[in-house]
LOFI-901491 format. One line per field, with one value per atom (N, C-alpha, C): residue number from 1; residue in three letters; atom name; x negated, y negated, z negated. Coordinates in nm, 2 decimals. Layout:
BEGIN
num	(NUM/...)
residu	(ALA/...)
atome	(CA/...)
px	(X/...)
py	(Y/...)
pz	(Z/...)
//
This chain:
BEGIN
num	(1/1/1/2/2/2/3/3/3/4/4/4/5/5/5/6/6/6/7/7/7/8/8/8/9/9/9/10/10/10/11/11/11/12/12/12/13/13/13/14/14/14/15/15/15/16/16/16/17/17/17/18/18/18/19/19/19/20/20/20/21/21/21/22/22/22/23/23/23/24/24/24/25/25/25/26/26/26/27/27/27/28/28/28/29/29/29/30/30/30/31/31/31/32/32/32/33/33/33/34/34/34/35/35/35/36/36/36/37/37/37/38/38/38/39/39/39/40/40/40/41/41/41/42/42/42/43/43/43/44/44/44/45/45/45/46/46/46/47/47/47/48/48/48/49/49/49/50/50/50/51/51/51/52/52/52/53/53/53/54/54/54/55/55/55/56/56/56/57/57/57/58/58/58/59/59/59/60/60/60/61/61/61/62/62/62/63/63/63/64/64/64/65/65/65/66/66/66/67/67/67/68/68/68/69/69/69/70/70/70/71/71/71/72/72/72/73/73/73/74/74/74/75/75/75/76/76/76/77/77/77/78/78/78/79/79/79/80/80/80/81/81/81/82/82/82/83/83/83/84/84/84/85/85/85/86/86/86/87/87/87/88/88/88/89/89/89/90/90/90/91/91/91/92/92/92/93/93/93/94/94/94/95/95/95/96/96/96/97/97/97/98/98/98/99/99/99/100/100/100/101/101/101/102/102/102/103/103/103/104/104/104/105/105/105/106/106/106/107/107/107/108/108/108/109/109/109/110/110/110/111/111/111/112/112/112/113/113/113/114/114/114/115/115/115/116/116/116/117/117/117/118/118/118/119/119/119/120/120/120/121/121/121/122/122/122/123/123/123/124/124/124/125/125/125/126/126/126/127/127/127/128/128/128/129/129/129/130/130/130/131/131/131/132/132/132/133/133/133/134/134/134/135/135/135/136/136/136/137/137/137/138/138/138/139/139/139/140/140/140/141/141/141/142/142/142/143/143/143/144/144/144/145/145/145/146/146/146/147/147/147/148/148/148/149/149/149/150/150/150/151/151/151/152/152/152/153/153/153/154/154/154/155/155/155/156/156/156/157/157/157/158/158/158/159/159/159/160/160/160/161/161/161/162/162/162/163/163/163/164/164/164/165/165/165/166/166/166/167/167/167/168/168/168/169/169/169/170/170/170/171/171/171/172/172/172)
residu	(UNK/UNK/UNK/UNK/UNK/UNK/UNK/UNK/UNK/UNK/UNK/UNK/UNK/UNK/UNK/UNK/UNK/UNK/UNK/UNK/UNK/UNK/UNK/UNK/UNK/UNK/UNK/UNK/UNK/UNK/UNK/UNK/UNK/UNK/UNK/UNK/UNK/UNK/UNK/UNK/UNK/UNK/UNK/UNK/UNK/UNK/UNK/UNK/UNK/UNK/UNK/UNK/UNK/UNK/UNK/UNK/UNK/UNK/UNK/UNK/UNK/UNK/UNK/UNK/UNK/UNK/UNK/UNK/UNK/UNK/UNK/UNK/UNK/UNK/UNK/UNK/UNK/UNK/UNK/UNK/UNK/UNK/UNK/UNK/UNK/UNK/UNK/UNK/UNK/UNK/UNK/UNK/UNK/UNK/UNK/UNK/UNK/UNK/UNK/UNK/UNK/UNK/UNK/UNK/UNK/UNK/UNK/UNK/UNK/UNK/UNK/UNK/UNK/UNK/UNK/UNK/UNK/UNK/UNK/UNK/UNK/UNK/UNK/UNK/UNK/UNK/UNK/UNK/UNK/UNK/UNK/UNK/UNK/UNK/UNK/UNK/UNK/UNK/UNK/UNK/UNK/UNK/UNK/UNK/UNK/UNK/UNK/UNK/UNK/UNK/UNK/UNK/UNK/UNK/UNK/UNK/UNK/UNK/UNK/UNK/UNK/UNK/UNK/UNK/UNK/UNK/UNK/UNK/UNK/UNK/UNK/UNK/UNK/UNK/UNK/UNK/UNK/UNK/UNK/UNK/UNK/UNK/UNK/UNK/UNK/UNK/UNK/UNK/UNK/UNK/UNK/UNK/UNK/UNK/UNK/UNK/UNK/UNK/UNK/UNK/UNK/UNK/UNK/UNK/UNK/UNK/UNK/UNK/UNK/UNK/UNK/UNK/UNK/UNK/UNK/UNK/UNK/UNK/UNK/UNK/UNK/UNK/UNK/UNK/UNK/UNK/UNK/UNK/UNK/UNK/UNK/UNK/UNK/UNK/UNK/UNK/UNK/UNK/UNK/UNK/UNK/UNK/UNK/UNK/UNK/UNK/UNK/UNK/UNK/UNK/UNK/UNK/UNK/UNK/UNK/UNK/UNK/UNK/UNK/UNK/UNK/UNK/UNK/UNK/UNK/UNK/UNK/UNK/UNK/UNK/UNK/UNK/UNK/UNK/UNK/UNK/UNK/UNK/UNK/UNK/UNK/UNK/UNK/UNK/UNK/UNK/UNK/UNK/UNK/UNK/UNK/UNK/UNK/UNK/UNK/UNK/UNK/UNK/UNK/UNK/UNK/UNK/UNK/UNK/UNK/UNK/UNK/UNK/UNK/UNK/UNK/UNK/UNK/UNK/UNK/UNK/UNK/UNK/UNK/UNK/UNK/UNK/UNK/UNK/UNK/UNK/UNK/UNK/UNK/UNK/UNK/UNK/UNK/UNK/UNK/UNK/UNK/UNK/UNK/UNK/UNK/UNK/UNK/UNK/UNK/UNK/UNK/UNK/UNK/UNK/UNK/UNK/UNK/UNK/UNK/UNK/UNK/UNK/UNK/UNK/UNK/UNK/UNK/UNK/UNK/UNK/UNK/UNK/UNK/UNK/UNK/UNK/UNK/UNK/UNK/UNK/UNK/UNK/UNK/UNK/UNK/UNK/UNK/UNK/UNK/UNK/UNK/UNK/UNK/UNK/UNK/UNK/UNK/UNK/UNK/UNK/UNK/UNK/UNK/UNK/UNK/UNK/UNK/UNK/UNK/UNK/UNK/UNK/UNK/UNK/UNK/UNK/UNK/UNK/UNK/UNK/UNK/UNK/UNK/UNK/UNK/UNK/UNK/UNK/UNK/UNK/UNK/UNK/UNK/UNK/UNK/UNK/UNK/UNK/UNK/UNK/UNK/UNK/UNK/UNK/UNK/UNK/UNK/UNK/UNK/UNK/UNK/UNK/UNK/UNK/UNK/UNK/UNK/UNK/UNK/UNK/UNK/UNK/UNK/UNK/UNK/UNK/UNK/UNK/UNK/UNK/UNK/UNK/UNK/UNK/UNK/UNK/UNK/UNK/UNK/UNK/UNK/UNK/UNK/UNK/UNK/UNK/UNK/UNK/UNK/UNK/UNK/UNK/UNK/UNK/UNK/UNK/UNK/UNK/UNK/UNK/UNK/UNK/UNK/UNK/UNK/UNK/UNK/UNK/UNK/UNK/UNK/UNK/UNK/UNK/UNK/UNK/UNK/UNK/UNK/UNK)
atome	(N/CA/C/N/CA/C/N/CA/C/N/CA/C/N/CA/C/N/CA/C/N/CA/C/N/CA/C/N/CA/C/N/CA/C/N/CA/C/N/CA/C/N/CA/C/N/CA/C/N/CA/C/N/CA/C/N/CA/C/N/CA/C/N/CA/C/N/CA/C/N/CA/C/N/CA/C/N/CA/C/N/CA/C/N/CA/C/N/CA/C/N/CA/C/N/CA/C/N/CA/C/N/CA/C/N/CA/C/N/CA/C/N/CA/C/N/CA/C/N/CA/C/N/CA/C/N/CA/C/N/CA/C/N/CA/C/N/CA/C/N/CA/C/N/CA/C/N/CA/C/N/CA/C/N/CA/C/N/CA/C/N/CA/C/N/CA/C/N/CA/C/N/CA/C/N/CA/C/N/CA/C/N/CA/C/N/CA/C/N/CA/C/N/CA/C/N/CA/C/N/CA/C/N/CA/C/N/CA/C/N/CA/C/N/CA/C/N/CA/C/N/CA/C/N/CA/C/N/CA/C/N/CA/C/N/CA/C/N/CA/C/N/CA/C/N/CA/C/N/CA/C/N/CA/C/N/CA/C/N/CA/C/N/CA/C/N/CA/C/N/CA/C/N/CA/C/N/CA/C/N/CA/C/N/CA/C/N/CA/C/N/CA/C/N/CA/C/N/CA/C/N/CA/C/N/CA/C/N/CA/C/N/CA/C/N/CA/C/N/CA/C/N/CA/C/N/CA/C/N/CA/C/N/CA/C/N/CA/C/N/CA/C/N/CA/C/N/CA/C/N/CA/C/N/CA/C/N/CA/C/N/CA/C/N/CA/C/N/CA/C/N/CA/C/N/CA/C/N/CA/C/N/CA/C/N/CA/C/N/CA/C/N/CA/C/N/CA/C/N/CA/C/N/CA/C/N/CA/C/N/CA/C/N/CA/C/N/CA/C/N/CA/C/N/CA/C/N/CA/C/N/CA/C/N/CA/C/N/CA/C/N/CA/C/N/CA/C/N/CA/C/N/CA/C/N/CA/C/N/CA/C/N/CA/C/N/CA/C/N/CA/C/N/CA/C/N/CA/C/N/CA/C/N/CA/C/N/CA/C/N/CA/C/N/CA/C/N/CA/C/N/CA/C/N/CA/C/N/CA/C/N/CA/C/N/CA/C/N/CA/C/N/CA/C/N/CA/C/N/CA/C/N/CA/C/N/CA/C/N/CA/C/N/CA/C/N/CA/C/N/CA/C/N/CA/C/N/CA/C/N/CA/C/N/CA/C/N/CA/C/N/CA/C/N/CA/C/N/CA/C/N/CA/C/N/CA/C/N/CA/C/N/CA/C/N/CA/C/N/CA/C)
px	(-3.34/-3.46/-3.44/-3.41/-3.36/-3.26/-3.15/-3.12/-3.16/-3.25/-3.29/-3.36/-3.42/-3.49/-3.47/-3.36/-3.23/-3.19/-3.14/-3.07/-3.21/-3.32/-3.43/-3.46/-3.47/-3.46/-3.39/-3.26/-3.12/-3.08/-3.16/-3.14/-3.25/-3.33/-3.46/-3.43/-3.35/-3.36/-3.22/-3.13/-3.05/-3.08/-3.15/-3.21/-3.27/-3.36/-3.43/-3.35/-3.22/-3.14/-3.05/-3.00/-2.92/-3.02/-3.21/-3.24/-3.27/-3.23/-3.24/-3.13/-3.02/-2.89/-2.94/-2.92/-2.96/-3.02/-3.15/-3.26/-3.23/-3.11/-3.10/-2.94/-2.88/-2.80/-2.82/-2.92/-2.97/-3.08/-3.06/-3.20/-3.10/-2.94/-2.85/-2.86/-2.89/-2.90/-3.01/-3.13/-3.23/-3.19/-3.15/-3.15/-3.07/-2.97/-2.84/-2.96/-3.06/-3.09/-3.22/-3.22/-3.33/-3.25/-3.11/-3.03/-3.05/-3.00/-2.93/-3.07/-3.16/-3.31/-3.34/-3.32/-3.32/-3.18/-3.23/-3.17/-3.09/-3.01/-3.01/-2.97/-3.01/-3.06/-3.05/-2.94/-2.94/-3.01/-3.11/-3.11/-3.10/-3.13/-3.06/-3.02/-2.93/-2.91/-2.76/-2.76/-2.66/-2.59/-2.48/-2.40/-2.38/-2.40/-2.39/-2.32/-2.20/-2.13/-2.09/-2.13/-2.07/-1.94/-1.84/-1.72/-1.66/-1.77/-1.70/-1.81/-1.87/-1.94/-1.91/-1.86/-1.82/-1.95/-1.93/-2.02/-2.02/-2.15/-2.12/-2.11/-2.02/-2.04/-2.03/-2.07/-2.10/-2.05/-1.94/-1.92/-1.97/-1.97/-1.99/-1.98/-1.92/-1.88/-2.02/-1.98/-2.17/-2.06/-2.17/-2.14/-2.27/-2.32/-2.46/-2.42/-2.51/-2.53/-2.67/-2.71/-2.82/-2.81/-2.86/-2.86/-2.95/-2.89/-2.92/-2.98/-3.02/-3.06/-3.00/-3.00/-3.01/-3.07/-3.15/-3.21/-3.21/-3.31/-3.20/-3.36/-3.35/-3.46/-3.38/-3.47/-3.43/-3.34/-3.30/-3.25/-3.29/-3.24/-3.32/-3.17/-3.19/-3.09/-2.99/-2.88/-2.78/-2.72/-2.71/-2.65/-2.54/-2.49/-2.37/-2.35/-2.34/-2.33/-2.24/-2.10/-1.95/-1.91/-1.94/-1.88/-1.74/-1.65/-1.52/-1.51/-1.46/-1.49/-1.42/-1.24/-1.13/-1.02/-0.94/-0.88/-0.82/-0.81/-0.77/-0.85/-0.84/-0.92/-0.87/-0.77/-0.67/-0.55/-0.56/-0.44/-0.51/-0.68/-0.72/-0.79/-0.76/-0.80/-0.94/-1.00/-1.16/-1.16/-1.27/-1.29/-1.26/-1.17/-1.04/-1.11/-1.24/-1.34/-1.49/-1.46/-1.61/-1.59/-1.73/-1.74/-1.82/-1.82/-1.91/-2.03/-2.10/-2.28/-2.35/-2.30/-2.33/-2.26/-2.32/-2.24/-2.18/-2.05/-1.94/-1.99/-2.07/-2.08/-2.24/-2.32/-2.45/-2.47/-2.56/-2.55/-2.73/-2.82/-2.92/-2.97/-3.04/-3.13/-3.23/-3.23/-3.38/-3.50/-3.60/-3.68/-3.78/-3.76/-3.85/-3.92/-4.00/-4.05/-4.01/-3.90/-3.79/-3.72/-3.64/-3.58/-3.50/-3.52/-3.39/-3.31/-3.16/-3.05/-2.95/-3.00/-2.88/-2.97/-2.93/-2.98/-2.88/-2.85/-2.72/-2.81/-2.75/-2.76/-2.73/-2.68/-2.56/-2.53/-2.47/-2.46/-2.31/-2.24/-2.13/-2.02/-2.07/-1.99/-1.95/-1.83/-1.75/-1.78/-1.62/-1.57/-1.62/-1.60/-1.63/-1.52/-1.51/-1.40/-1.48/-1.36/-1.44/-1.48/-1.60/-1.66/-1.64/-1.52/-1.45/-1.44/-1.36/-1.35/-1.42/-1.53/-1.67/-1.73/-1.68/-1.74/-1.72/-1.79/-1.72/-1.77/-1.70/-1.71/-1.84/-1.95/-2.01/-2.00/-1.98/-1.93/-2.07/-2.16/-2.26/-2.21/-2.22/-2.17/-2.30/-2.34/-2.46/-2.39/-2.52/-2.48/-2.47/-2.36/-2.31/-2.40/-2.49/-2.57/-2.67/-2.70/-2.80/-2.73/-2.82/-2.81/-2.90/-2.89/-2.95/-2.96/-3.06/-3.05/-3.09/-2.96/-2.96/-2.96/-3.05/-3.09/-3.06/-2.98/-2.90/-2.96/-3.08/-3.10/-3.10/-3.12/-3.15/-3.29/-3.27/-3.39/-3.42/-3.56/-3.52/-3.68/-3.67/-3.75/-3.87/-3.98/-4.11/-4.10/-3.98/-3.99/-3.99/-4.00/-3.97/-3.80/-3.80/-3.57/-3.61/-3.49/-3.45/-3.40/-3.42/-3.40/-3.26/-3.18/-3.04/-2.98/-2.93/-2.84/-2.67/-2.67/-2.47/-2.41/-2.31/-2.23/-2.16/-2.19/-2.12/-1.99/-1.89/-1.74/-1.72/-1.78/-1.75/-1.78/-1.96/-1.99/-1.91/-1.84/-1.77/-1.62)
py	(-5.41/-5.37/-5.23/-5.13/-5.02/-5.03/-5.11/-5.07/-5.15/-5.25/-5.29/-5.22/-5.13/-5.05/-4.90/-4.89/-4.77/-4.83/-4.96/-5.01/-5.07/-5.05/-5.07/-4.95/-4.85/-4.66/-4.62/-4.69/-4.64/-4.68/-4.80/-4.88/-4.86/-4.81/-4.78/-4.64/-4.54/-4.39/-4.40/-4.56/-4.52/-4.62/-4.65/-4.75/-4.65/-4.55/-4.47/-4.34/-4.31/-4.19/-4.28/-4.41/-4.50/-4.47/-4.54/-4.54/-4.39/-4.31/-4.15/-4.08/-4.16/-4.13/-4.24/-4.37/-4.44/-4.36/-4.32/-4.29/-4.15/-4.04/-3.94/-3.99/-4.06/-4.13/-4.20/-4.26/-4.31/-4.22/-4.08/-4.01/-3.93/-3.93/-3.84/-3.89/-3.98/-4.02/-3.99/-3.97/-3.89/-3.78/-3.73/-3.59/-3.50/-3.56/-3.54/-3.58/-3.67/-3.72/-3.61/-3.54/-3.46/-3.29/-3.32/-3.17/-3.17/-3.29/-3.37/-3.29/-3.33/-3.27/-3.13/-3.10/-2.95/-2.84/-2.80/-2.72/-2.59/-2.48/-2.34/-2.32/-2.23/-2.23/-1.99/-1.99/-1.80/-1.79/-1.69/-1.61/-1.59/-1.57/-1.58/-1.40/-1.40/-1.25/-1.24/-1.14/-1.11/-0.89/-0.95/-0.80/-0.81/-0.61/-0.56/-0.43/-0.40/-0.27/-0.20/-0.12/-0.06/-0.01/-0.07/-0.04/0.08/0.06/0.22/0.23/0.34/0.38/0.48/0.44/0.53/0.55/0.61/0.61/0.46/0.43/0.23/0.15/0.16/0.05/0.10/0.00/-0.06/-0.12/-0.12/-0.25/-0.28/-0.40/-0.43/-0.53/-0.51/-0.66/-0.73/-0.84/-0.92/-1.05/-1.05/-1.21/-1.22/-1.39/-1.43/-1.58/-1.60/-1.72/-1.83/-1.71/-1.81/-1.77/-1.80/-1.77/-1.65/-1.51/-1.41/-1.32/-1.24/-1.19/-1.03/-0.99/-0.86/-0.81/-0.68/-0.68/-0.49/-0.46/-0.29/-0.25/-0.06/0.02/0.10/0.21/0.31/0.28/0.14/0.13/0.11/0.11/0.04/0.01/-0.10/-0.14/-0.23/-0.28/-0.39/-0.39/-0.49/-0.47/-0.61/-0.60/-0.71/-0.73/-0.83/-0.85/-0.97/-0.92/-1.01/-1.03/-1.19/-1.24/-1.24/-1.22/-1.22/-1.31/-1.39/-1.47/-1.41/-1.43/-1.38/-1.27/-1.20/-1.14/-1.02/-0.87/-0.79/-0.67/-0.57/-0.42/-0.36/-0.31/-0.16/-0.31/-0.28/-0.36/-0.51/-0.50/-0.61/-0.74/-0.81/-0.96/-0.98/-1.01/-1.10/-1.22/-1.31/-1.43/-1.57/-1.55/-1.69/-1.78/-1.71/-1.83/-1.84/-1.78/-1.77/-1.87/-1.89/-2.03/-1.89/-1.93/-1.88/-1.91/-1.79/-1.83/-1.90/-1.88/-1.93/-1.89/-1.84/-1.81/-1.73/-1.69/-1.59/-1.46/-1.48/-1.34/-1.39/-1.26/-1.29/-1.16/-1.17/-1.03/-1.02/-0.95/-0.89/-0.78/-0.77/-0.65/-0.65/-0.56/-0.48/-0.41/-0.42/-0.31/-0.26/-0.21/-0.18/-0.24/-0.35/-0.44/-0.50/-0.60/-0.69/-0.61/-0.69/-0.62/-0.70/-0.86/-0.87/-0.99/-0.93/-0.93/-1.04/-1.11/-1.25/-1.33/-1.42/-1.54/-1.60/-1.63/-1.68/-1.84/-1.93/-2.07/-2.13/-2.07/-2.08/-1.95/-1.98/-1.83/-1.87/-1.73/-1.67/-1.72/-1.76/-1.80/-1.94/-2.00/-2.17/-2.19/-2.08/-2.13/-2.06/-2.07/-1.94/-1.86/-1.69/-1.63/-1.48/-1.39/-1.27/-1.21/-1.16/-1.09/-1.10/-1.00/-0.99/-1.13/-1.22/-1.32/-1.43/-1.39/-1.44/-1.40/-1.31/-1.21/-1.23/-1.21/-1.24/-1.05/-1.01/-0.87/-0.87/-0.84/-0.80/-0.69/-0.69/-0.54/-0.55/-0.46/-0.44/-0.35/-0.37/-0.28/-0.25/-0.12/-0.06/0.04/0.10/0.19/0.35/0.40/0.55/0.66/0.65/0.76/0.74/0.60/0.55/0.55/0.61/0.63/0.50/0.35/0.26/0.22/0.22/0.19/-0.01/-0.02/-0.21/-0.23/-0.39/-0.43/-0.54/-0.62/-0.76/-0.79/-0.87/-0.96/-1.12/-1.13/-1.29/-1.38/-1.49/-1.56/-1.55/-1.57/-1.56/-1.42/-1.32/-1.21/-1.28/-1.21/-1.19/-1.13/-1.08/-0.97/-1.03/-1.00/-1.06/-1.05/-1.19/-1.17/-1.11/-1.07/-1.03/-1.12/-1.09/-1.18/-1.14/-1.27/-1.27/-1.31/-1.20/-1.12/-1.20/-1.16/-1.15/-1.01/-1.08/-1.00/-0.94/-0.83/-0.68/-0.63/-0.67/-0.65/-0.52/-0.38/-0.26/-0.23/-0.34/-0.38/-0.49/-0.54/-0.66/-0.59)
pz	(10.23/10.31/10.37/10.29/10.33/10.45/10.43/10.54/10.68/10.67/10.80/10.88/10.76/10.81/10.93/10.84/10.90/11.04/11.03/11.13/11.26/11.27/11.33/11.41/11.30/11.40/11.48/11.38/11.48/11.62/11.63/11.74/11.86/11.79/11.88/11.95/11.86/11.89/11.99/11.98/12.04/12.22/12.20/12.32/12.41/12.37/12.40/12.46/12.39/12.47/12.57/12.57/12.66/12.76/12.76/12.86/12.93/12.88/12.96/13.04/13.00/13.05/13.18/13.18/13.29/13.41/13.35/13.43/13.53/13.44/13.47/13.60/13.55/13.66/13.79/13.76/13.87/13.98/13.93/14.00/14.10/14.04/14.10/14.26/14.31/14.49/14.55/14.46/14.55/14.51/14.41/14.44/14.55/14.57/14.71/14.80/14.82/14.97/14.99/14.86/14.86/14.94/14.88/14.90/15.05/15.09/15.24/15.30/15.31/15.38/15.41/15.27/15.28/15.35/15.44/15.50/15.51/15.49/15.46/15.60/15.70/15.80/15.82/15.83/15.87/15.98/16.00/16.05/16.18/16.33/16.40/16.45/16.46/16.43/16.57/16.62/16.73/16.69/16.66/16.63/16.75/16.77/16.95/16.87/16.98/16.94/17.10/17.13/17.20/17.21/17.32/17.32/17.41/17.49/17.59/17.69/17.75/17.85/17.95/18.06/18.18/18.30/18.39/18.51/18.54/18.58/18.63/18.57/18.43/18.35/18.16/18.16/18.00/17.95/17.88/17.75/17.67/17.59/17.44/17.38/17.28/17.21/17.15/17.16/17.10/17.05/16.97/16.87/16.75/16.79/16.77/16.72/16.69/16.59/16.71/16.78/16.82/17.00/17.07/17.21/17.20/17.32/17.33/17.46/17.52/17.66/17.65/17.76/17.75/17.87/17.84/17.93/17.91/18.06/18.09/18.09/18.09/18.12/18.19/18.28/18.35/18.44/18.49/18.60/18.80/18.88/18.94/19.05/19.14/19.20/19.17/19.22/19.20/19.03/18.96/18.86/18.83/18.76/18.77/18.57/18.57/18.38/18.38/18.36/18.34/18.20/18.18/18.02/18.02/17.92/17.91/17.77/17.77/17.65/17.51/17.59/17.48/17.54/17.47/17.52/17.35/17.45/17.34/17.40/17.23/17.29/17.19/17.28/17.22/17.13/17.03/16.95/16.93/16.88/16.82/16.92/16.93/16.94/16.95/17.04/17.01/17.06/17.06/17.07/17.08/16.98/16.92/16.88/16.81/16.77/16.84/16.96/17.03/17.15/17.19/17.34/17.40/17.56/17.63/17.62/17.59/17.62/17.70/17.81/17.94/18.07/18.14/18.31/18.26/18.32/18.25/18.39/18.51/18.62/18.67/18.65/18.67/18.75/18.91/18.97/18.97/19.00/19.00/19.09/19.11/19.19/19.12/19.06/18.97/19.03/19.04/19.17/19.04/18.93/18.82/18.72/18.75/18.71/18.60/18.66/18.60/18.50/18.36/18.30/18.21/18.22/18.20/18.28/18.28/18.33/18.33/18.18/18.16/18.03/17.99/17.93/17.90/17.76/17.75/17.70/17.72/17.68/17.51/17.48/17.34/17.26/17.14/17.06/17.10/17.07/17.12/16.95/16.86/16.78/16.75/16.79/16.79/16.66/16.59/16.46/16.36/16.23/16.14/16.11/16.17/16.15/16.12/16.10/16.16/16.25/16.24/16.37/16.48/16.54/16.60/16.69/16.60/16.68/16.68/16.69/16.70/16.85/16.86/16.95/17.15/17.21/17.34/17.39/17.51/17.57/17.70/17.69/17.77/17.86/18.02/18.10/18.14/18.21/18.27/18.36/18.48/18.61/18.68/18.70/18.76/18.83/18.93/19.03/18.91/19.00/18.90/18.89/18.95/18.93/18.85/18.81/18.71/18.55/18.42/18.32/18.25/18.27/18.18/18.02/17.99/17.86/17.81/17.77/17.76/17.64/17.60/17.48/17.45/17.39/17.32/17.22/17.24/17.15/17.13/17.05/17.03/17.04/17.14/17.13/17.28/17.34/17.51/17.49/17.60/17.62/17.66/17.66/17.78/17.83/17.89/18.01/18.18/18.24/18.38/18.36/18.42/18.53/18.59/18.64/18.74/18.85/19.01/19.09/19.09/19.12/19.12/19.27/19.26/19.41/19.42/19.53/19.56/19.54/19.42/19.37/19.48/19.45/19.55/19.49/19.57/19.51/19.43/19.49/19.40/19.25/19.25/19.14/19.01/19.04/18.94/18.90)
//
């Protein structure tokens, strides 16, 4: 009697952990269909570095994750904003892993108002690499006697465009 008794527990305590293993195996496909939904989603964020500033123009490297604008203060008159996708600066390499934003030559006439200059369609990063080659070269070509101050961000402005002019050869 004793032991049918034993063998009655044993069988019940072991029925009872089989069915928890089952249950915890079988939950493994919603839980993936649950991962699958859930999203991780950065930030939309745009690195801006200035690479060099002369009379007339402006460089700077940018690389974004999400589509970006830039747009100017303190200027007024013809302005010109030339994408360069890939290339080199000084020894190092940029945008091995970057696509064009959008138009690679965008020209403008500013009359105060207006303030920004370009609208990119796309983020400037293809592959995952570093920075750099994430990165595409923004020139901004303005008149030389203007000191503008320009702003790269991400997402699209409320600012007014700018109406867009013919590129003026001194300018590009």
């Amino acid at each position: 009697m004793a032991f049918s008794s034993f063998k009655n527990k044993f069988l019940r305590k072991r029925n009872i952990v089989i069915a928890l293993i089952v249950i915890e195996i079988a939950s493994f496909p919603a839980a993936a269909k649950m991962l699958e939904r859930l999203s991780v989603s950065e930030a939309p964020t745009a690195s801006v570095v200035l690479i060099d500033a002369i009379k007339g123009r402006k460089r700077f490297a940018v690389a974004s994750n999400a589509p970006f604008y830039i747009s100017a203060n303190d200027v007024v008159g013809n302005v010109t904003v030339k994408i360069h996708k890939s290339g080199q600066i000084g020894h190092a390499r940029f945008g091995d892993n970057a696509q064009m934003p959008g138009v690679a030559l965008v020209c403008s006439t500013l009359t105060g108002e207006e303030r920004v200059l370009y609208q990119s369609k796309r983020k400037t990063s293809l592959n995952q690499g570093e920075i750099l080659s994430q990165a595409v070269i923004v020139a901004i070509h303005f008149e030389k006697s203007a000191d503008p101050d320009f702003t790269i961000d991400v997402g699209t402005s409320d600012s007014r465009k700018a109406k867009s002019s013919v590129c003026l050869p001194k300018l590009v």
